[in-house]
N, C-alpha and C positions, 0 to 999 in steps of 0.2 A: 692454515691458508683457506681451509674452506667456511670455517666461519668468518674469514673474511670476508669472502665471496657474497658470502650470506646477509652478511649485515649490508654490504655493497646495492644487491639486491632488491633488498627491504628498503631504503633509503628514495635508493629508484624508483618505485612502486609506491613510496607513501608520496613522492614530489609529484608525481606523476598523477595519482589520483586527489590532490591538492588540486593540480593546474586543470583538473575536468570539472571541478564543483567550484559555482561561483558563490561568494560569498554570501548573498544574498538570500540564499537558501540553505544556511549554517544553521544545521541544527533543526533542518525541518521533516518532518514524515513525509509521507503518502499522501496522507491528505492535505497536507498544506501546502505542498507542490502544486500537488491540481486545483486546490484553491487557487495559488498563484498564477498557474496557466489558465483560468478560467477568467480571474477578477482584471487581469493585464491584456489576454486575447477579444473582452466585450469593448474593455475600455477606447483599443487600437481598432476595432471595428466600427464600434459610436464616433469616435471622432473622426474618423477619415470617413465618415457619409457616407458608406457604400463603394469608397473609391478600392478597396481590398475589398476579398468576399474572409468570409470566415474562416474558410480551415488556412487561409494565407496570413492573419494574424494570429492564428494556433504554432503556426509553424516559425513565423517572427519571434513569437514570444520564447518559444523552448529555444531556439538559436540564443537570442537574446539571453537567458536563464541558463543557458547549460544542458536543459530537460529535454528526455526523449518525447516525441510528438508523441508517443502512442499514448503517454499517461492522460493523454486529453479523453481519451479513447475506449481507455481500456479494463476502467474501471469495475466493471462487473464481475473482472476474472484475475486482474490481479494483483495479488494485497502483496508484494514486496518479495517472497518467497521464489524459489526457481519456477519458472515460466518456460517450457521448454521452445527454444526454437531465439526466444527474445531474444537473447544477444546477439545472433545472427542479423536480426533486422534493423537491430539499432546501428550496426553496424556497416547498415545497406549492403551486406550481404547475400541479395534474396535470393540467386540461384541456389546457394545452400540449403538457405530454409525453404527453397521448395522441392532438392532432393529428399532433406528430411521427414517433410511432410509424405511424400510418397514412402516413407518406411513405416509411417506411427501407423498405433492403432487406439481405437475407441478414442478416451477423453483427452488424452495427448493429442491427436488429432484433431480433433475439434477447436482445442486451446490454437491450435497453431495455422489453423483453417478461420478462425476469427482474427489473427494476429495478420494474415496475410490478407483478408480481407480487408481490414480496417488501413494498413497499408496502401491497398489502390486507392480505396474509396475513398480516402483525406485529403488524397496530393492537391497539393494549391493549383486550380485550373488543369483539372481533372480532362484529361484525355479522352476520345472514347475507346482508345486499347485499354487505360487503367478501368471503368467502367466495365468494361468486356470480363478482366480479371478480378475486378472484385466481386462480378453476380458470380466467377466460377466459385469460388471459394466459399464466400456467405451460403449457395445452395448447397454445395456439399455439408456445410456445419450444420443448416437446418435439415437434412436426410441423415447425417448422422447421430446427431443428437435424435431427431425421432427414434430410431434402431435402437439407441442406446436406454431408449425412455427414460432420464433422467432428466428432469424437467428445470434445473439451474443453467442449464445447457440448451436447452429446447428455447426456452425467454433470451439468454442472452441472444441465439442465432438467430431468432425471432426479431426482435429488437434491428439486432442490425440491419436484415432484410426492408427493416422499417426505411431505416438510414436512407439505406441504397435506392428504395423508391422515392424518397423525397428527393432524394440528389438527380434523380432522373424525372423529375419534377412528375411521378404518378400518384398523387397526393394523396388520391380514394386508398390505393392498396397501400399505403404507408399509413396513413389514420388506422387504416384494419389488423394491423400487426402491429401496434402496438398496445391499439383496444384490446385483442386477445392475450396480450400477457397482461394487462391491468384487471382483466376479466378474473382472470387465472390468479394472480397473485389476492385477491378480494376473498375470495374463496379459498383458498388457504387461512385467512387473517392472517399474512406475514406483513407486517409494517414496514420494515426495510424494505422489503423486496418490492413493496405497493410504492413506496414515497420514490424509490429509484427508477422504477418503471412510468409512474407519471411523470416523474422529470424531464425521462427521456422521452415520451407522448408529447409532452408540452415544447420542446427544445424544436423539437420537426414540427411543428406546427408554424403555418406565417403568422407575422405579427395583426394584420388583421383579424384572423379568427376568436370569433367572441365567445369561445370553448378555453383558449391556452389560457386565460387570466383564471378563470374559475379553477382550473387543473394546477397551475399553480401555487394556487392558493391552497387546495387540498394538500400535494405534497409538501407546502413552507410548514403545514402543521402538524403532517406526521414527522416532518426532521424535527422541529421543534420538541414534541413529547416523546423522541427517543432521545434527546441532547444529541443530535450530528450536526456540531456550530458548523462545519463547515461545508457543509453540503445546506445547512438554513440560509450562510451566507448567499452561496449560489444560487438558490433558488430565489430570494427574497432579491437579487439582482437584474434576474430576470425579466422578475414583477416590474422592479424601479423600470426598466428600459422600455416595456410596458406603457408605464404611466407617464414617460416622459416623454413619447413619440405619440400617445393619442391626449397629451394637454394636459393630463392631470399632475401637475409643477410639484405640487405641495407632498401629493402623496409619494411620490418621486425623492423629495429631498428628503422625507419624515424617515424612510425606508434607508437613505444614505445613511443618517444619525446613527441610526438602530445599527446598520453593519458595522461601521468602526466601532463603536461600546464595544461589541460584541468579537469584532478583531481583538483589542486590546485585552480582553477578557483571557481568549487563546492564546493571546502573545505569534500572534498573526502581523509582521512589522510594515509591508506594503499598505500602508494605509491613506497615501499620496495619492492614489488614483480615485478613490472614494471623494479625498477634499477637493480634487480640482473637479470632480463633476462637480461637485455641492457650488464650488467659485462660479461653474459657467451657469448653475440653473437660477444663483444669484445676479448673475449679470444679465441672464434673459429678461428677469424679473426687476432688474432697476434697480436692486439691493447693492447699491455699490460698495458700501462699508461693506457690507456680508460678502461681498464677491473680491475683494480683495483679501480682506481677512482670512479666507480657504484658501486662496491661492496664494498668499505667502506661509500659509501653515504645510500647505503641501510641500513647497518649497525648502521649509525647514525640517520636515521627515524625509525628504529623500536625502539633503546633507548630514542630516542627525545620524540615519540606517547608513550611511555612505552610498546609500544605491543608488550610483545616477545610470541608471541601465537605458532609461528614456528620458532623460533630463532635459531633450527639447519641448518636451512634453509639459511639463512645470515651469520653464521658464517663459515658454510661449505663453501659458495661462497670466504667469504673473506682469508680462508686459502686458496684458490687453489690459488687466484691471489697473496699472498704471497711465496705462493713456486714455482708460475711460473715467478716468481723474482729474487728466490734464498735467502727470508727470511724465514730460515729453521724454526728459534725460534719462530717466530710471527706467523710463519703456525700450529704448534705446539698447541701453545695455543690457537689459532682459531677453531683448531681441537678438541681441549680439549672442550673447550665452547659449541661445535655444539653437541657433543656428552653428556655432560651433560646436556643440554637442551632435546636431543633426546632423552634420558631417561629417566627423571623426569617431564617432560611436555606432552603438544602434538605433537608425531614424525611427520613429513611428510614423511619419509622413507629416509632423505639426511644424519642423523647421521653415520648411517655406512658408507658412502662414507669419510668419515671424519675420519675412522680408515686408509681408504687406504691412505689418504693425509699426516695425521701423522708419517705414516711409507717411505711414500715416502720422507717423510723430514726426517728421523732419516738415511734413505740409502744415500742419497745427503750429509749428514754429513760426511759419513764414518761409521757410525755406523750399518753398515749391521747383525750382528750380535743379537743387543740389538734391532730391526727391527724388523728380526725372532724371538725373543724371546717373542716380544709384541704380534707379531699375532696369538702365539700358545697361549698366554695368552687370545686373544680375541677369537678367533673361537674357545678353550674350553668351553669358557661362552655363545658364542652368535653365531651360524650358519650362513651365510650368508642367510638373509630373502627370497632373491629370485635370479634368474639367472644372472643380473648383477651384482649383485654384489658377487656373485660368481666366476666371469668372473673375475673382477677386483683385487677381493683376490688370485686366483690363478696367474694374471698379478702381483700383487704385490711380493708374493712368489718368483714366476721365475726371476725378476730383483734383488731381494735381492742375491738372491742364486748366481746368473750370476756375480755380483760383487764382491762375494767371492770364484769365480772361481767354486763353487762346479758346474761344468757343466751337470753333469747328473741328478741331481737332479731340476737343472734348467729348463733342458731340458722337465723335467717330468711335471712340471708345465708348461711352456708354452704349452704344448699338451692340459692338463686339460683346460689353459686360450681357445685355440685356437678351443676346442671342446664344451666350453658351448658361444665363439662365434656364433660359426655356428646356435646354437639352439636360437640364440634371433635375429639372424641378420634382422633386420626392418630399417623404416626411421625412427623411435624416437633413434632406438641406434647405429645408422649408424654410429656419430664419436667415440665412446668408441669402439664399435668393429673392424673400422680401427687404432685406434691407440694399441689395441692387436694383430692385426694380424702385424702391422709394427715392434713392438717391438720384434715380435718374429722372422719377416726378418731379421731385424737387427743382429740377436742371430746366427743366420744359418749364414749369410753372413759371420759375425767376424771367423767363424767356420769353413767357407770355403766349405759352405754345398748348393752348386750351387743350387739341385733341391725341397730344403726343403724352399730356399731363395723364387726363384722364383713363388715356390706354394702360399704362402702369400701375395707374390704382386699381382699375381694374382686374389688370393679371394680380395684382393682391389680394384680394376680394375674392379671385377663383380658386388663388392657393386656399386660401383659408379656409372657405365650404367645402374643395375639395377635402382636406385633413383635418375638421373638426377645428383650427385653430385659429387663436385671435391674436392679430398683430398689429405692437402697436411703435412709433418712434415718433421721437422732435423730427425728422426730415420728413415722415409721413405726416405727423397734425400739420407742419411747416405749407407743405406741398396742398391739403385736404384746405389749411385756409388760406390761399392765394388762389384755388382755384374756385371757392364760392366766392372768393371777394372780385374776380374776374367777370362771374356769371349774375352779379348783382345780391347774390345771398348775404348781406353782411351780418345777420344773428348768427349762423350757422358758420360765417366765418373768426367770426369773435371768438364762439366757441371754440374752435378749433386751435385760434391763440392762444386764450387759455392755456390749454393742454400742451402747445407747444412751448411756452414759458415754463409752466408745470416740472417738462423735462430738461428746460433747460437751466434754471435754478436749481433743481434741482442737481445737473453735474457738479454745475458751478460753485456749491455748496459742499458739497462732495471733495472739491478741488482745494477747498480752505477750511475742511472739516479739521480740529487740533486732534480727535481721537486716530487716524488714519495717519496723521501724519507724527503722531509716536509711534503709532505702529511700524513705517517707513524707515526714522531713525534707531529703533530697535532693532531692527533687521539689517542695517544698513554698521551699526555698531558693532552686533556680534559677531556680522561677518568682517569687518575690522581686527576685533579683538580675537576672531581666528588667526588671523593675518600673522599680527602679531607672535600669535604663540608660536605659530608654525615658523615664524622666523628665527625667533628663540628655541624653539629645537633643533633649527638648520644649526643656527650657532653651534650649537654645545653639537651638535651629534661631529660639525666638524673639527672643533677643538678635541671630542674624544678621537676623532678618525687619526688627527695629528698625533696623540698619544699612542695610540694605538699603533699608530704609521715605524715609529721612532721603537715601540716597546717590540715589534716582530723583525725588525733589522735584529734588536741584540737576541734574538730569540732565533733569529734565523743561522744566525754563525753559530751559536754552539747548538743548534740542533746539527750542524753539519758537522764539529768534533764529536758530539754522540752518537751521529749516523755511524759514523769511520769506528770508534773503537764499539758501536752495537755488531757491524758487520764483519768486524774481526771475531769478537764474540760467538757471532751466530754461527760461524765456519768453524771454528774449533768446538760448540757444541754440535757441529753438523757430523765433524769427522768422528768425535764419543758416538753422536747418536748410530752414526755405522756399524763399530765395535758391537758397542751394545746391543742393538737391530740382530746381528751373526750369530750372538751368543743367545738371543730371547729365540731367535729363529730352530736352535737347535734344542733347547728345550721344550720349545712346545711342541717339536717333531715327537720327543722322549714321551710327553706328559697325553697328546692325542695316543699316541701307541697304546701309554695303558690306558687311556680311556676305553680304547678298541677292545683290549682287554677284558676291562672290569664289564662292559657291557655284553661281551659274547657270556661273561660268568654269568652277570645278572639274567641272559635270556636261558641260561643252562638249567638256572636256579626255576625260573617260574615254569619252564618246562616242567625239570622232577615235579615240581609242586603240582600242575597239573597232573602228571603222572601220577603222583599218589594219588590225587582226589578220583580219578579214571577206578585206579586198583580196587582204594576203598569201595567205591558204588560198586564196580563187581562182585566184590569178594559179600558184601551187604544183598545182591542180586541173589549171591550163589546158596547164601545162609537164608532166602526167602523160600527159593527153589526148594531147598533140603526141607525149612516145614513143610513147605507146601507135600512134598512126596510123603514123610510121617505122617501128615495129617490124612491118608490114603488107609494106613493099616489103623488109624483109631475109630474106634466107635463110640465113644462117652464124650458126649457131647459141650462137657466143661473142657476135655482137654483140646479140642476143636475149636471151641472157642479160644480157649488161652493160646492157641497155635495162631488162631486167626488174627487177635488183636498185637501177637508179637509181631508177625508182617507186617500188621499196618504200621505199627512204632516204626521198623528196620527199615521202611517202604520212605518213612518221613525224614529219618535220616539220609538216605540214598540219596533221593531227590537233592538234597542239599548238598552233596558232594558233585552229584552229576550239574549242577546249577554252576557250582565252580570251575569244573572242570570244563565245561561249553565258554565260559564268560571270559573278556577280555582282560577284568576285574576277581584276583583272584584272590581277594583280600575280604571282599563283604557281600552280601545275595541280597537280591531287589526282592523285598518282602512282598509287593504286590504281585509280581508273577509265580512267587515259590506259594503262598499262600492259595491262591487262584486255582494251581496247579493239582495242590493237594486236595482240595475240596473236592475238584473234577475226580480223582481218584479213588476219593473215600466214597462220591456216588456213585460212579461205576461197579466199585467191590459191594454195595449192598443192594443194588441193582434199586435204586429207589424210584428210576423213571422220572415224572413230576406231583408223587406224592408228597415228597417231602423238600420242598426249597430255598433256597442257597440268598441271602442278600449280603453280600461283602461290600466294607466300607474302609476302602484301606490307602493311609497317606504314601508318598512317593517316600518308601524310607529303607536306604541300607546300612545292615546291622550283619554286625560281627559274626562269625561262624559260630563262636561262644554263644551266643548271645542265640543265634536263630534256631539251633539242635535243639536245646529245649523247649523253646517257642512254638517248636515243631511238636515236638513230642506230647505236649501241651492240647495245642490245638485238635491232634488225632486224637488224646484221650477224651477230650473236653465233643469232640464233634459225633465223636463212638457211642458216646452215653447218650449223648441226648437223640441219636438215631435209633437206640439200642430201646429207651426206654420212655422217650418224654412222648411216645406217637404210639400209646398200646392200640390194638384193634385195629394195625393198617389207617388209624388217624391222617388227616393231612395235616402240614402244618410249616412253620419257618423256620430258619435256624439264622440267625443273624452273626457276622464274623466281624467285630472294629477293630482296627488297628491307626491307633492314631497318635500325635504328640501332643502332649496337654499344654507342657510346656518346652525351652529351648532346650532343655534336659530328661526329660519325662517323657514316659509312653508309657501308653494306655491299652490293654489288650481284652477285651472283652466278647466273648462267647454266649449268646442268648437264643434260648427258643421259645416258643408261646405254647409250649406243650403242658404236661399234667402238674409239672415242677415237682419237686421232692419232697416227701411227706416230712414235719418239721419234728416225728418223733420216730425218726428212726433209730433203730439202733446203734450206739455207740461203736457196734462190729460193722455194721455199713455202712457207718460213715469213715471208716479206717479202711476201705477196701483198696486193693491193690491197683486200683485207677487213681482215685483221689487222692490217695498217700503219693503216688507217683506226679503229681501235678504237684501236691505241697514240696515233696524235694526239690524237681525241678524249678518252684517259684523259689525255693531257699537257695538255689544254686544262680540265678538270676538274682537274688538277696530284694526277688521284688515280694513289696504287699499282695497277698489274695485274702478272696473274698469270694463267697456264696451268698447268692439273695433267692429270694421265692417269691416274685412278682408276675404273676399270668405267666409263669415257665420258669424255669430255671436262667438262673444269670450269675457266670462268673468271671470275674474280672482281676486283672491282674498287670499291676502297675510298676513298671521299673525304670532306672534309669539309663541312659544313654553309654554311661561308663559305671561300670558294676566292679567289685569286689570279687575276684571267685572265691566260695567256700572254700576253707580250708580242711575241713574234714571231707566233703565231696570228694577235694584234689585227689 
């Protein structure tokens, strides 16, 4: 039942986190998210003009996506991993996250003193309580991160402080905190940290300033030669928006090219918003092939990806480049589409633009009339959202009207068009509001209305010097030569025909171009032959449903004869399982009892066991004690000696039972403390002070009691001698102790001092003395190799294994 439960669960939790991730971002990292909030939130910023500020298309877009707003945000701190405090805020849980934050300390706190910072400081149409709350936080990150001096910490709170001045529009101290982290990271040479920190310099900087183009241009080439496509994209997006609000077209589009290769490259799939700029920068540009061309490719990557997350967006594009064709019906329905998406999805703010285009196709038809009749039917229902498209409904009006000669009423709308230009005139809406003010030249000119003509060229004239830009259209040259041909200039108005032929042939060429218009029925096909398929999958998926409908009726009755005889089943293994249950229950009552048992034996046992090892080291104390008091009544200095060095032996044994008997572990003795221990011993008993010193080199190794007793007995003989004799004349000198494994089997025991070493012709009787014979037993009862060297001291070494043999004559 409970893995039932479980799987129940899991099932829960995997649909569950299915229905929070949009498809659209299947399969994507970190970076390609924030790519995506980045390359979707400029896109919905550039085309609504200003009419949204930025962090409200940051915040469309994550809605839109699925994505939490902070990854727009919060890139300097976090790569994916636990973020303390985040889920709380994604959550919009912030009272929590700011109990928590009154708990953390150091770099947790700061993480989460930026996370709540960044929180105020984003909100779309920022309050000045959220302001209030975001200087508290960002200053606490920047005081704590100094304290902390950890300067990863110091830049980012830095950085943000930048933020928050710019958003408080103090532009001096926001320039000054972000130059101090660029400063800082230059001097480091850290490239990342340099190309992230300029990004962020350049990002708060206004689009006027003739610093942010150079700045980005430095960071597009440090992401560049670290390969971070996706932060080169961003940056190099920047630039385009850049180049295409101060007139540089080409360098703008060249820049689009470059990003999609380089999407595709990553397998980056939004690559829809890229082709409908490229469609609009070609339609500015007169490129009408080119600007339909993007705008039915975009068209075909957001059907291709399935992602129509802004599909008003692409289909708004692709009407306009249909009816700047002259395909009324295809703009029509393009129009249709953008605005049924813009309704029932998520808007970007382009579907209303999509009513103007509609109606601008139904007046290119002749249908001026049924034009007017639509728009009263839509500004009934739906206001123009904001000042353009205000601008553009009242443009739309006054051309309707103007073709149905109702001239004063026309006249009345262009005024309204021409007065909520004035009020938006910017460089985002520089060409909508010249192409209102030309329309309405035109209007005067046809009218013969000299000084109403020239008033609008003029406000043309002003846009343009004021924003570096040059603009041009057939209703402008149209308007420029009816008003020299008024004034008597007929060269100057010829010329002006020209040029307005120019444009107009050119549409119209445009309009019975055969390359465009395969393009049309290619598009126009496949999405047919969609149709199509999808109908034939309806088919069969419903002739399977009917199959399937028909196969779970007979699957439904004897699931319910096998429910019936499973659940008789299940109740007669229920009532075994009882039985059985009684009987298992009182066995393992039986089988825990001698557990209890065998275990109080087993603590009986290591008790004795300690107890002997206690006994032994006494009764070893008591036989030291006893030389020690004989060695009272001798005078002959050998047998004083031999008294003395059998303590040391009995002392090395000792140690290693009292090692046992202290230890939790009464099976093996930690070589490095018993070794340590005796060293400290044997200087003590020869009182060596720091004449003579100790360098122990000993692995973390425990060995058998077999195995250590000699070891011991070993090391005392081996460390006796060389105190005894490698140091004559109170010499100083070292005595080196290794204990090491060579291999997963092997150890290595080596004893060396830098002292006089052994004369290599000693006598056959000295080298058989009752020390060194005692060292070759004990290596034969370890059954390990020794070895004597004479290298600047004596060195003996003595190698064995890990599992040894005992002598059997030892035994």
């Amino acid at each position: 039942m409970k893995l039932l439960y479980s799987f129940c669960l899991l099932f829960f939790i995997t649909i569950n986190s299915q229905a929070q991730n949009h498809p659209a971002t299947a399969n994507y990292d970190l970076k390609k998210k924030r790519l995506l909030i980045q390359t979707c939130s400029a896109y919905l910023y550039n085309s609504n003009q200003g009419a949204i500020d930025a962090d409200s298309s940051v915040v469309l877009t994550c809605k839109a996506y699925k994505l939490p707003v902070s990854l727009a945000y919060d890139e300097g701190f976090n790569d994916g991993s636990y973020l303390i405090g985040n889920d709380l805020i994604e959550k919009g849980n912030i009272e929590a996250a700011k109990k928590l934050y009154s708990k953390s300390k150091d770099v947790d706190k700061v993480k989460l003193a930026l996370q709540l910072g960044i929180f105020y400081l984003f909100q779309p149409f920022t309050k000045p309580d959220d302001l209030k709350n975001a200087n508290l936080y960002i200053t606490d990150a920047v005081k704590i991160s100094n304290q902390l001096k950890i300067q990863k910490w110091q830049h980012e709170s830095l950085m943000l402080l930048g933020k928050f001045y710019f958003q408080i529009n103090n532009y001096p101290e926001s320039k000054k905190c972000f130059l101090q982290v660029v400063n800082e990271c230059r001097k480091q040479n850290d490239k990342a940290a340099l190309a992230n920190a300029l990004l962020n310099q350049a990002t708060y900087q206004y689009d006027l300033d003739p610093e942010k183009e150079k700045i980005l241009k430095e960071a597009e080439a440090l992401y560049k030669s670290l390969g971070f496509d996706e932060k080169w994209i961003e940056t190099t997006s920047k630039l385009c928006t850049i180049y295409f609000w101060h007139g540089k077209i080409n360098d703008a589009k060249k820049i689009l090219y470059q990003n999609i290769a380089v999407m595709r490259k990553i397998g980056f799939r939004q690559q829809q918003f890229s082709e409908t700029t490229i469609s609009y920068i070609h339609g500015v540009q007169f490129n009408i092939k080119d600007a339909f061309y993007y705008a039915l490719k975009s068209v075909q990557a957001m059907e291709t990806t399935k992602d129509y997350t802004f599909a008003d967006i692409f289909y708004m594009r692709l009407g306009i480049a249909y009816l700047q064709m002259g395909h009324t019906d295809e703009a029509i329905k393009m129009s249709e589409k953008s605005i049924q998406y813009g309704q029932n999805g998520f808007s970007s703010g382009s579907w209303y633009k999509s009513f103007i285009t509609a109606t601008a196709s139904l007046s290119m038809k002749g249908k001026n009339k049924e034009a007017i009749e639509y728009m009263n039917s839509i500004t009934s229902h739906y206001a123009p959202p904001n000042a353009i498209d205000n601008m553009l409904m009242n443009f739309a009006y006054a051309n309707c009207y103007w073709r149905i000669k109702n001239y004063g009423t026309a006249e009345k709308y262009f005024i309204k068009a021409g007065e909520a230009a004035d009020g938006i005139n910017s460089a985002q809406t520089y060409r909508d509001v010249c192409n209102t003010y030309s329309s309405a030249a035109l209007f005067y000119a046809n009218r013969n209305n000299l000084q109403k003509t020239k008033l609008y060229i003029d406000k043309i004239e002003t846009a343009s010097k004021k924003y570096s830009k040059n603009y041009n259209s057939e209703a402008l040259q149209l308007s420029l030569c009816k008003l020299d041909s008024l004034n008597g200039d007929f060269k100057s108005a010829l010329a002006h025909h020209k040029l307005y032929k120019k444009f107009s042939d050119s549409i119209l060429d445009y309009s019975k171009n055969k390359q465009i218009e395969e393009l049309r029925i290619q598009y126009e096909t496949e999405n047919k032959e969609q149709k199509i398929k999808l109908l034939d999958k309806e088919t069969v998926l419903q002739q399977t449903a009917l199959k399937k409908s028909k196969l779970l009726n007979t699957l439904s009755i004897w699931s319910l004869v096998l429910l019936v005889l499973f659940l008789a089943l299940l109740f007669n293994r229920y009532r075994l399982k009882q039985r059985t249950n009684a009987e298992l229950e009182l066995k393992e009552k039986e089988i825990n009892q001698k557990n209890i048992n065998l275990r109080h034996l087993l603590d009986e046992k290591e008790w004795l066991l300690k107890e002997i090892h206690h006994r032994v080291k006494n009764n070893l104390q008591t036989v030291i004690s006893l030389l020690n008091s004989q060695s009272a009544y001798l005078e002959n200095d050998m047998a004083l000696s031999a008294i003395k060095n059998s303590q040391h032996r009995i002392h090395s044994m000792s140690l290693i039972h009292q090692k046992l008997y202290n230890s939790e572990n009464i099976a093996t003795i930690n070589m490095p403390n018993y070794i340590k221990e005796l060293v400290e011993y044997l200087r003590e008993s020869f009182s060596l002070g720091q004449r003579i010193r100790f360098e122990l080199k000993i692995d973390p190794l425990e060995l058998d009691v077999a195995q250590a007793v000699p070891l011991g007995l070993i090391l005392n003989e081996s460390i006796t001698n060389s105190i005894k004799y490698a140091f004559p004349n109170n010499r100083t000198g070292m005595i080196y102790v290794t204990l090491q494994a060579t291999t997963e089997d092997k150890y290595l025991l080596t004893i060396a001092d830098n002292g006089v070493g052994f004369d290599a012709n000693i006598s056959s009787k000295k080298i058989n003395s009752f020390g060194l014979s005692l060292i070759r037993g004990l290596s034969d009862d370890l059954d390990a190799a020794f070895s004597m060297e004479n290298n600047n001291g004596t060195i003996l070494k003595i190698e064995f294994s890990k599992e040894f043999p005992i002598n059997e004559k030892r035994r």
